[in-house]
C-alpha positions in Angstrom: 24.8 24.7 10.3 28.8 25.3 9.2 30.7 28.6 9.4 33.9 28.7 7.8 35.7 31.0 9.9 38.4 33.2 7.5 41.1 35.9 8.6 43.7 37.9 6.3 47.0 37.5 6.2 48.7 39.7 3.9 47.3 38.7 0.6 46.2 35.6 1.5 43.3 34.0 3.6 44.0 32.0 7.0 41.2 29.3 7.7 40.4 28.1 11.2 40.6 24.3 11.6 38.9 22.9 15.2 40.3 19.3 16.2 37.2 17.0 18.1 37.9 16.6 21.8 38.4 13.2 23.2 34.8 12.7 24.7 33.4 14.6 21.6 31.4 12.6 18.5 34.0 12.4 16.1 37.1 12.5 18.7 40.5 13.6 16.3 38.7 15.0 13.4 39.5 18.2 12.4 36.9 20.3 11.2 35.1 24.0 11.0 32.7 25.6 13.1 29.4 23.1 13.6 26.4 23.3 15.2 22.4 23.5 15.5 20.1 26.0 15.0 18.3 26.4 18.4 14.2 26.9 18.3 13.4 30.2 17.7 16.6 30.9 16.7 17.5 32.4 12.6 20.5 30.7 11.0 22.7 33.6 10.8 22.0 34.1 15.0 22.9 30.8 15.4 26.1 30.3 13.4 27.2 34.1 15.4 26.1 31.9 18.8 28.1 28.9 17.5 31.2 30.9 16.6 31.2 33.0 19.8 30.8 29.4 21.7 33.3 27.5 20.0 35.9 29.8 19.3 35.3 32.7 21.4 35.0 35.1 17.7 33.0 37.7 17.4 31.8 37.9 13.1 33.3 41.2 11.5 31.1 40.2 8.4 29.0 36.6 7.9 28.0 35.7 4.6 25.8 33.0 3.8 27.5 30.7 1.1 25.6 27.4 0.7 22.7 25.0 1.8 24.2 21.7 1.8 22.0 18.2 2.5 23.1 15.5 4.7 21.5 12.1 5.5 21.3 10.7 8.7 21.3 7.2 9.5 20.2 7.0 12.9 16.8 8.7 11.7 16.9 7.6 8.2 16.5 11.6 7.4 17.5 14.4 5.3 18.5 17.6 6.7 19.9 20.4 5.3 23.0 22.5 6.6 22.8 26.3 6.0 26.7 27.2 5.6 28.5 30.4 6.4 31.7 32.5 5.9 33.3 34.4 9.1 35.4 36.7 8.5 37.1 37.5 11.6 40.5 40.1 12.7 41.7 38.3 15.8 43.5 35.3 15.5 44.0 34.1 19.6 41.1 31.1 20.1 39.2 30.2 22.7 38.1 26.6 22.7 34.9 25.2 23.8 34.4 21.5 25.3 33.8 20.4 21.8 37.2 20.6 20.6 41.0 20.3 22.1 43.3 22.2 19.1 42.7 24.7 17.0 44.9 25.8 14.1 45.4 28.7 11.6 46.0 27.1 7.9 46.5 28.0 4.5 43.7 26.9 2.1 45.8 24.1 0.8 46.5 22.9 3.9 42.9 23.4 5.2 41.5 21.3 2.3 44.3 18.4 2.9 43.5 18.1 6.6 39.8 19.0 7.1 37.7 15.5 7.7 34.6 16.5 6.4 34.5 16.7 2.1 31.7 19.4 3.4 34.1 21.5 5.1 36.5 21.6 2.2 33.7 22.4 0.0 32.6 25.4 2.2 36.3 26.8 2.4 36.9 27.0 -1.2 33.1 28.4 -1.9 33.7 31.2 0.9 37.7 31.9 -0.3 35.7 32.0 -4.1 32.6 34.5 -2.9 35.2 36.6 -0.6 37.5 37.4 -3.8 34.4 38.9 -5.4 33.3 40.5 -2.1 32.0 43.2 -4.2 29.6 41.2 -6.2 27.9 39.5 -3.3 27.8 42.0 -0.8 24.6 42.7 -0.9 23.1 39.4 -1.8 25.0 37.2 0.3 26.2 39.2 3.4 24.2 38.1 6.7 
């Protein structure tokens, strides 16, 4: 599970970019909100847990953008990734073990330094569904 986590700016959208800690998978790679579903858990309580643990953000809104597949090698497996969009007010972070930066970006900037093709994907689907906000409101919104 992903959650692109969004803020305003004036007219324009700030995304949240996470850099992997030094004893994390991945150490250096800059990245958005990951995690797991937990048992028992529904996506959109997970990617709220996830946010609130790795950034310390409560959701204003979460909207479900994309289900994105993924293979894994260690377990020759396909899984699938159920992303989201945060939109959140505050901008102060507060890290979990997982991660040793975090930055506020432009789009541009996010899509130039995020690792993960994924990651780009999601921020430009989420900036793309949060310009029509009216439109998917009631589909998408979680």
């Amino acid at each position: 599970m992903d959650v692109c986590v969004l803020r305003r700016s004036g007219r324009s959208w700030r995304v949240l970019m996470l850099r992997r800690a030094p004893s994390a998978r991945t150490a250096g790679s800059w990245e958005i909100v990951h995690g797991r579903i937990e048992a028992g858990e529904s996506p959109p309580a997970a990617a709220r847990r996830e946010l609130r643990e790795e950034t310390g953000f409560a959701a204003e809104t979460l909207y479900s953008i994309a289900v994105n597949p993924f293979y894994l090698l260690r377990t020759d497996t396909v899984q699938m990734a159920i992303a989201f969009a945060a939109e959140v007010r505050a901008s102060r972070v507060t890290l979990g073990a997982e991660h040793d930066a975090a930055k506020w970006v432009s789009v541009g900037a996010a899509a130039k330094a995020l690792t993960w093709p994924r990651d780009v994907e999601a921020v430009h689907t989420a900036i793309h569904l949060l310009s029509n906000r009216r439109v998917i409101e009631s589909t998408l919104r979680a």
